[in-house]
SELO-368352 format. One record per residue: residue number from 1; residue in one letter; x, y, z of N, C-alpha, C, CB in turn. Coordinates in nm, 3 decimals. Glycine has a CB too. Layout:
# residues N
{resi=NUM	resn=A	nxx=X	nyy=Y	nzz=Z	caxx=X	cayy=Y	cazz=Z	cxx=X	cyy=Y	czz=Z	cbxx=X	cbyy=Y	cbzz=Z}
...
END
This chain:
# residues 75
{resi=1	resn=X	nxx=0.608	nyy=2.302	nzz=1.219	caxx=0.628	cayy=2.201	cazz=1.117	cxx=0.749	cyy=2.116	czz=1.156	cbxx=0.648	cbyy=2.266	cbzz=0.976}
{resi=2	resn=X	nxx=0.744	nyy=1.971	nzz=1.106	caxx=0.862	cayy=1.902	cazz=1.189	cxx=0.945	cyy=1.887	czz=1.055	cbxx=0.823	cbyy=1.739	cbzz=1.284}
{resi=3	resn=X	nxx=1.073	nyy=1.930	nzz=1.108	caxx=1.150	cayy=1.998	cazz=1.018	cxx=1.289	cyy=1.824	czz=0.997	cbxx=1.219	cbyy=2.195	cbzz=1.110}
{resi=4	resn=X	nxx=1.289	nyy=1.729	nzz=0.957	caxx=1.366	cayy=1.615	cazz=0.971	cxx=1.489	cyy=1.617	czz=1.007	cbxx=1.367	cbyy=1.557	cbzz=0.877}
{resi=5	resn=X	nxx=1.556	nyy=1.716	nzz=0.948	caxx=1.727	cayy=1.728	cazz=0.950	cxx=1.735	cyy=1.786	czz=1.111	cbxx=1.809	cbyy=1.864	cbzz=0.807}
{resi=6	resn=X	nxx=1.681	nyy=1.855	nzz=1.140	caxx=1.683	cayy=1.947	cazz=1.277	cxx=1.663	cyy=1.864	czz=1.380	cbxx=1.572	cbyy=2.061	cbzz=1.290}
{resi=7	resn=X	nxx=1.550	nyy=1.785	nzz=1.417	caxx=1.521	cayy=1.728	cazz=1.552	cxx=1.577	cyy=1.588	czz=1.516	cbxx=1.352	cbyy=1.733	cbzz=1.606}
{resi=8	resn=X	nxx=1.576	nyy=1.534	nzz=1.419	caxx=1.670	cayy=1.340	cazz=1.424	cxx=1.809	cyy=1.323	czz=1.527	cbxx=1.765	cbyy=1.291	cbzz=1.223}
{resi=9	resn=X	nxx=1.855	nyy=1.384	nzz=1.467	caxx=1.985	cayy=1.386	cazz=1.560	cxx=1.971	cyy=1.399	czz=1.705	cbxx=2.072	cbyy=1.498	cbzz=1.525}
{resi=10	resn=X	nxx=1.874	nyy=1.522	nzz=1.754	caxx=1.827	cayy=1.517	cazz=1.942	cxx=1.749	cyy=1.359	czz=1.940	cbxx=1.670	cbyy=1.686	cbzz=2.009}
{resi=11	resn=X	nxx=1.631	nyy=1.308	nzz=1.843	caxx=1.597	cayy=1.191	cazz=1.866	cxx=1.678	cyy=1.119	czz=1.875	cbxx=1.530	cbyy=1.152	cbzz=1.806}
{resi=12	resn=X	nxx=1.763	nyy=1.078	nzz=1.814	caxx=1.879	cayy=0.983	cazz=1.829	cxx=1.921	cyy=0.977	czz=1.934	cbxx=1.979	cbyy=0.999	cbzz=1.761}
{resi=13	resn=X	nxx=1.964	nyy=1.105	nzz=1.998	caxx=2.048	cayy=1.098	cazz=2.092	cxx=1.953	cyy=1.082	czz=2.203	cbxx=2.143	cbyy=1.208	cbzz=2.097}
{resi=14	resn=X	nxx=1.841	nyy=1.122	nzz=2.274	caxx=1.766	cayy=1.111	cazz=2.391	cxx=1.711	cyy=0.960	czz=2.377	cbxx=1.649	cbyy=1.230	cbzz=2.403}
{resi=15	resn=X	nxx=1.655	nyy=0.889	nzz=2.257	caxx=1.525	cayy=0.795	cazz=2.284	cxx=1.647	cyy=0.682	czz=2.181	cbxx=1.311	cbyy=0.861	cbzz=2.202}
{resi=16	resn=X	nxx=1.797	nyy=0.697	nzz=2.131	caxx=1.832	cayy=0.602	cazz=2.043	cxx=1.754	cyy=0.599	czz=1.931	cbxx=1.833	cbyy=0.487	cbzz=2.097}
{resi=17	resn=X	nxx=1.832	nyy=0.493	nzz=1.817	caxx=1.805	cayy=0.497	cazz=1.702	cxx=1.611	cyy=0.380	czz=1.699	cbxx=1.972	cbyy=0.434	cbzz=1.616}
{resi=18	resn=X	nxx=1.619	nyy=0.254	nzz=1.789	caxx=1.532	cayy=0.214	cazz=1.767	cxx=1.342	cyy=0.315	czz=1.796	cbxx=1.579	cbyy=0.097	cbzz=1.834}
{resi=19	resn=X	nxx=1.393	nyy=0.400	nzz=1.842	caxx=1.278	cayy=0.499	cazz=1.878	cxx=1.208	cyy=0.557	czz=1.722	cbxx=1.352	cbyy=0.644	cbzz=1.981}
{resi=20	resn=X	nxx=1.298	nyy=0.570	nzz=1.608	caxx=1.283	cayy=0.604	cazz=1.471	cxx=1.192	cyy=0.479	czz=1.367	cbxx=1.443	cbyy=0.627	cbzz=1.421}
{resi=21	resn=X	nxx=1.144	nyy=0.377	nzz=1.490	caxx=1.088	cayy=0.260	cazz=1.450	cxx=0.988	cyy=0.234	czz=1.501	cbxx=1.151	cbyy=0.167	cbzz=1.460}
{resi=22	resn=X	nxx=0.941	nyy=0.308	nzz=1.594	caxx=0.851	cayy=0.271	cazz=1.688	cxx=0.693	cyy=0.257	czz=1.633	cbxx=0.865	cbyy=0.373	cbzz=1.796}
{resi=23	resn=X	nxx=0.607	nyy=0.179	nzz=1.621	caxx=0.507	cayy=0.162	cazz=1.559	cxx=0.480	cyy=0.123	czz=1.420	cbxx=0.465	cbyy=0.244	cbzz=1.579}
{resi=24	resn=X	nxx=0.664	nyy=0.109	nzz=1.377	caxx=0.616	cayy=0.012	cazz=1.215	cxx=0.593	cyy=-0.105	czz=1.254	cbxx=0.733	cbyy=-0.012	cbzz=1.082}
{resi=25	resn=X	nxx=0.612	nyy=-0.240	nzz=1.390	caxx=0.541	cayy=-0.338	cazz=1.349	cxx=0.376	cyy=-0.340	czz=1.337	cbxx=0.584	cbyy=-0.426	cbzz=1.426}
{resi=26	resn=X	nxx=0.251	nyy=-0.243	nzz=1.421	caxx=0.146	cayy=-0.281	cazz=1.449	cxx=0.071	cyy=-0.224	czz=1.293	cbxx=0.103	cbyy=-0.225	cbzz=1.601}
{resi=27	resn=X	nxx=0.167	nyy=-0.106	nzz=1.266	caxx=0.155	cayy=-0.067	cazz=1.125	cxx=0.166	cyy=-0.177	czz=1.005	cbxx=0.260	cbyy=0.032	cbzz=1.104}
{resi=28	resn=X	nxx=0.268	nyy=-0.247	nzz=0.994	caxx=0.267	cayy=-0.353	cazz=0.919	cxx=0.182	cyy=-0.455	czz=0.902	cbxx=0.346	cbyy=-0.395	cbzz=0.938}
{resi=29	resn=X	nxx=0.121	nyy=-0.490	nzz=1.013	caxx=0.055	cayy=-0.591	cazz=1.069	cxx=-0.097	cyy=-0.565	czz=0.994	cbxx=0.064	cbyy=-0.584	cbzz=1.239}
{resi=30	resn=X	nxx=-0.129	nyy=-0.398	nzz=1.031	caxx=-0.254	cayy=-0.349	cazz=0.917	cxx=-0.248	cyy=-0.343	czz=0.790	cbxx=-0.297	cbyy=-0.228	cbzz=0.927}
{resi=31	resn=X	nxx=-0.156	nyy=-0.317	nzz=0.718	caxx=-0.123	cayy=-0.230	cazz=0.627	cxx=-0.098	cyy=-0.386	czz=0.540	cbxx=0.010	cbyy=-0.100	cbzz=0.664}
{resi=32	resn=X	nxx=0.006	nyy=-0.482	nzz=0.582	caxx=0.050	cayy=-0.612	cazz=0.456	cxx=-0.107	cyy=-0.703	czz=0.433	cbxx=0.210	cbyy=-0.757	cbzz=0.540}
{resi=33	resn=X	nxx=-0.196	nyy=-0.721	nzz=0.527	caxx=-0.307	cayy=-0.806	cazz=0.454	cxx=-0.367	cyy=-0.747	czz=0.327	cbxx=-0.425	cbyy=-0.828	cbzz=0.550}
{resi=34	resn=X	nxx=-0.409	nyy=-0.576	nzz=0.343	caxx=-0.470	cayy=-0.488	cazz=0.274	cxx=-0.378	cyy=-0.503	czz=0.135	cbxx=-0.476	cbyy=-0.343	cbzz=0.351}
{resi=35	resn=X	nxx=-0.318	nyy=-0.458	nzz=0.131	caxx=-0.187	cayy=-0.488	cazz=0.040	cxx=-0.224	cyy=-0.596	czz=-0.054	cbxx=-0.051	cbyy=-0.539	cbzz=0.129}
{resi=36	resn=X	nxx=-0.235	nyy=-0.757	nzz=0.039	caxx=-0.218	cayy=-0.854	cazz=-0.007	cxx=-0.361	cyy=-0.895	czz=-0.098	cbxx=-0.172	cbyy=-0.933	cbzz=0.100}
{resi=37	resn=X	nxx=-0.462	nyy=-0.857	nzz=-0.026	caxx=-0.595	cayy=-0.906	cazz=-0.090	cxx=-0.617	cyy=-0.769	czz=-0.219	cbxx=-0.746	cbyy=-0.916	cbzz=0.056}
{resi=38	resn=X	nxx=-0.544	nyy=-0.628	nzz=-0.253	caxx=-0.563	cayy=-0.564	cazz=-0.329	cxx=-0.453	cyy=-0.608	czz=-0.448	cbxx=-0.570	cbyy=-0.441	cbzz=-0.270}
{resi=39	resn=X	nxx=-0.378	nyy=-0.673	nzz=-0.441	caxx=-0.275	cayy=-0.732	cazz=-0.548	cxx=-0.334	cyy=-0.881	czz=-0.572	cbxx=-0.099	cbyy=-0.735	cbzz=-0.487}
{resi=40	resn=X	nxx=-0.398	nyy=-0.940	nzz=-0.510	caxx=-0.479	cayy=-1.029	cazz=-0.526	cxx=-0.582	cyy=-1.011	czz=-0.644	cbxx=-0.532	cbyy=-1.043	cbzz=-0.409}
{resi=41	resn=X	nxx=-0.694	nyy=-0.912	nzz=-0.590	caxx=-0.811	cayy=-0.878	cazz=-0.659	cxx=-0.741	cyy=-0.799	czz=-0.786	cbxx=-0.921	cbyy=-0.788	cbzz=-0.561}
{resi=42	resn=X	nxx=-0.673	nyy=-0.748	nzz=-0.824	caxx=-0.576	cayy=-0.666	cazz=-0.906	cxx=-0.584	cyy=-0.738	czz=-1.014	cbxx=-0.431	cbyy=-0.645	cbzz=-0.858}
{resi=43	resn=X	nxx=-0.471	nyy=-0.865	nzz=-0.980	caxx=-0.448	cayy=-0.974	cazz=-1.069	cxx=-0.575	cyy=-0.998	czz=-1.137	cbxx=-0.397	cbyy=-1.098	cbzz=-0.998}
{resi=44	resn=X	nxx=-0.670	nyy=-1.064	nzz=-1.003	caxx=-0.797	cayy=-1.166	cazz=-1.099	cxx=-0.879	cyy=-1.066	czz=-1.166	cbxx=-0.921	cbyy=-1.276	cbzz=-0.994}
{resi=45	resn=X	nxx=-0.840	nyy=-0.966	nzz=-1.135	caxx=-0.959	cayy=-0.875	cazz=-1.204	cxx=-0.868	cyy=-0.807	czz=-1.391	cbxx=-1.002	cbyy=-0.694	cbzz=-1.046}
{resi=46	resn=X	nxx=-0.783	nyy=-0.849	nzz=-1.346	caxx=-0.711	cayy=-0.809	cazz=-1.491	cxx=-0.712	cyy=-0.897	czz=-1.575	cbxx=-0.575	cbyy=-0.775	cbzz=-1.491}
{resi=47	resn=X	nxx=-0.677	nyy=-1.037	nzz=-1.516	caxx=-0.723	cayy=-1.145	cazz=-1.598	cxx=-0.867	cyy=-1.146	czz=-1.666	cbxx=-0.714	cbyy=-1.256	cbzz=-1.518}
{resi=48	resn=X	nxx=-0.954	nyy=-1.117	nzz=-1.596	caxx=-1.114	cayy=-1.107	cazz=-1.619	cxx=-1.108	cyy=-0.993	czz=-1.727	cbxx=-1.219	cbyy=-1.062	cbzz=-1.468}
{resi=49	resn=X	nxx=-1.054	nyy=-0.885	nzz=-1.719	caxx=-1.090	cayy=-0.748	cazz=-1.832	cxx=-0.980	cyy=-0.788	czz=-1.922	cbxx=-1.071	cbyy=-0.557	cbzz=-1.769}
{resi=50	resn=X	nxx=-0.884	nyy=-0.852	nzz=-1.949	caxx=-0.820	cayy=-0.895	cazz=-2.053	cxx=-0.933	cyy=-0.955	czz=-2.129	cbxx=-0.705	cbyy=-0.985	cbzz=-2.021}
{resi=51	resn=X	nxx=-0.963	nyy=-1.026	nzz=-2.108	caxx=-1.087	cayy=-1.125	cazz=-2.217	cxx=-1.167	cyy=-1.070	czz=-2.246	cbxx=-1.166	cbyy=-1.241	cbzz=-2.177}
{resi=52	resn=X	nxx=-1.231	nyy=-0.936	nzz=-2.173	caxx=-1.349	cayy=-0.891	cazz=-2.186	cxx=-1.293	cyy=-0.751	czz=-2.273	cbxx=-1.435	cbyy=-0.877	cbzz=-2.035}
{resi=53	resn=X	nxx=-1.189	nyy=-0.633	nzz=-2.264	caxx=-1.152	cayy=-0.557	cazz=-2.324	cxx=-1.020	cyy=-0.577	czz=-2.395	cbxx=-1.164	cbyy=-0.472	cbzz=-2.257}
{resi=54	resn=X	nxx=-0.928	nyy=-0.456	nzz=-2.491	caxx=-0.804	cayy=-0.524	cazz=-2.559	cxx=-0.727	cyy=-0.563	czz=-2.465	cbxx=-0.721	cbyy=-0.443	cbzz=-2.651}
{resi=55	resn=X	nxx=-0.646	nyy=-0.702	nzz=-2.458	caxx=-0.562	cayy=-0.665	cazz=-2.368	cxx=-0.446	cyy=-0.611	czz=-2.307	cbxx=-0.561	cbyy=-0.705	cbzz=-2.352}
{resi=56	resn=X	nxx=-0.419	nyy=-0.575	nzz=-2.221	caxx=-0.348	cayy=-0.515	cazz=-2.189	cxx=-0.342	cyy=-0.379	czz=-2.192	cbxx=-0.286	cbyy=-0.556	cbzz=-2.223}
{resi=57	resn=X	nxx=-0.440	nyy=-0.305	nzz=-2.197	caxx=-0.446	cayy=-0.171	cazz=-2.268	cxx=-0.495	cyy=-0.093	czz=-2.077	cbxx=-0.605	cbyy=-0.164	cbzz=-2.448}
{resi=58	resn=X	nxx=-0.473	nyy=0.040	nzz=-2.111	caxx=-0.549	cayy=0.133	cazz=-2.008	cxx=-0.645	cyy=0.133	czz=-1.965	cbxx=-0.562	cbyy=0.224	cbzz=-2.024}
{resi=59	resn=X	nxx=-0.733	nyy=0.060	nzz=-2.098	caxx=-0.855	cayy=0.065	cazz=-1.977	cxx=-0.867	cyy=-0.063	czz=-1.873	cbxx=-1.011	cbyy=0.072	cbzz=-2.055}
{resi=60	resn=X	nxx=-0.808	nyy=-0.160	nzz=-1.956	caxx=-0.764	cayy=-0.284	cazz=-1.856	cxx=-0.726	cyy=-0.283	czz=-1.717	cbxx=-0.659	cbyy=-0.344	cbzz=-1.902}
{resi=61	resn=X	nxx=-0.631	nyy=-0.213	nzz=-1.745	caxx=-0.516	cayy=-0.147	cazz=-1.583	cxx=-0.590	cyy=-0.056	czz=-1.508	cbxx=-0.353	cbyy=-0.038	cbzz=-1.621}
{resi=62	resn=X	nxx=-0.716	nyy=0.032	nzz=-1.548	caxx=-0.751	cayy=0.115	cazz=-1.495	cxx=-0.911	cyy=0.046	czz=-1.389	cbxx=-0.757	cbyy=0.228	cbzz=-1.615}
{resi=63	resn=X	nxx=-0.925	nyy=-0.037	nzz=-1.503	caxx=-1.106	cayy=-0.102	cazz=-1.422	cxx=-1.069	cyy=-0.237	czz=-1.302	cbxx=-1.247	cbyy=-0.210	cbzz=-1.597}
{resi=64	resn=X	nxx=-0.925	nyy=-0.274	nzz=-1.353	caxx=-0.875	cayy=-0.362	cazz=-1.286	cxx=-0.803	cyy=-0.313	czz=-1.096	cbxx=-0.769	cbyy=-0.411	cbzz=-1.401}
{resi=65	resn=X	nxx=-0.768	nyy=-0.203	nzz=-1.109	caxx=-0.733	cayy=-0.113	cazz=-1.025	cxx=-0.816	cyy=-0.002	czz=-0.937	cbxx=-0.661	cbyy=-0.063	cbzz=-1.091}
{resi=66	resn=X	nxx=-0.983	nyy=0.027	nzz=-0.974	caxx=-1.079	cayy=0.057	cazz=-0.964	cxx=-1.154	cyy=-0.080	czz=-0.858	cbxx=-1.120	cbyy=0.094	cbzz=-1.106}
{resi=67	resn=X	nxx=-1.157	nyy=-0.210	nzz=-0.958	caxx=-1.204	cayy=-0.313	cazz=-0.883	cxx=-1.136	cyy=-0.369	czz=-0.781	cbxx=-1.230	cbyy=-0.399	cbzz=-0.952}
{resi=68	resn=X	nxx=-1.019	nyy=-0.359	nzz=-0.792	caxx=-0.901	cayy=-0.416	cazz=-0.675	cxx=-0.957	cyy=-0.299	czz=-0.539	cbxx=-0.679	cbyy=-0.380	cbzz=-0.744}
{resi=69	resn=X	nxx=-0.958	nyy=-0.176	nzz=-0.562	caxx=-0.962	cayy=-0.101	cazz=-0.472	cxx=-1.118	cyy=-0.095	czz=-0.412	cbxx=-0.903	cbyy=0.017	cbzz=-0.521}
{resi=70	resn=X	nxx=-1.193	nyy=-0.133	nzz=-0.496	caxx=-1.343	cayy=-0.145	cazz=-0.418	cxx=-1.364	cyy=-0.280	czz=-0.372	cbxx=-1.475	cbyy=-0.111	cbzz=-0.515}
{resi=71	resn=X	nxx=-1.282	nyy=-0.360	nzz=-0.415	caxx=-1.256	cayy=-0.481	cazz=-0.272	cxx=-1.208	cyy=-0.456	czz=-0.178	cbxx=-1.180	cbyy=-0.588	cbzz=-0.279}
{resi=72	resn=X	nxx=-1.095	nyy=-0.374	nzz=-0.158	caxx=-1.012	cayy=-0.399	cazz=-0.056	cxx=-1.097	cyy=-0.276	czz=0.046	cbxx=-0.829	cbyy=-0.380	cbzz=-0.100}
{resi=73	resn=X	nxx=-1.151	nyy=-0.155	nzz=-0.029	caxx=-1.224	cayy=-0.063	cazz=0.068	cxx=-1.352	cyy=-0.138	czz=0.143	cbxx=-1.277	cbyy=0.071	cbzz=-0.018}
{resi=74	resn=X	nxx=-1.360	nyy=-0.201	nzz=0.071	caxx=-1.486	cayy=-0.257	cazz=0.120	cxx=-1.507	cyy=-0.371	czz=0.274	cbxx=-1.528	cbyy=-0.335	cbzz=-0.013}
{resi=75	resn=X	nxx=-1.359	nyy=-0.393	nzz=0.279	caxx=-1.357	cayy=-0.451	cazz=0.432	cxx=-1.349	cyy=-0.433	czz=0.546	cbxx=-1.305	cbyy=-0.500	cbzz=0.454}
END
């Protein structure tokens, strides 16, 4: 099991601190569109179940968050 407190410090010291970074840009690069089109669909879909259920309520946040996420899985 990789234990954090124990091996950081040998990482640090063999590979430097930028080695503790290695693969958040190509990560980012996947990860912020997905993001962007599920806070997207989020929004319009809350707007849409506001009018259609009470608003603002749980089930609002919940079908709105349901639909955001079967957009964004869906690509």
């Amino acid at each position: 099991m990789f234990d954090f407190t124990d091996n950081t410090p040998s990482i640090l010291e063999k590979e430097g601190p930028r080695s503790l970074f290695r693969g958040l840009g190509p990560n980012l690069v996947g990860v912020a569109p997905s993001r962007a089109i599920y806070f997207a669909a989020y929004s319009k879909s809350k707007e849409l179940f506001n009018g259609v259920f009470v608003p603002n309520s749980g089930l609002v946040h919940m079908s709105s968050a349901g639909s955001a996420a079967f957009v964004t899985n869906s690509l």
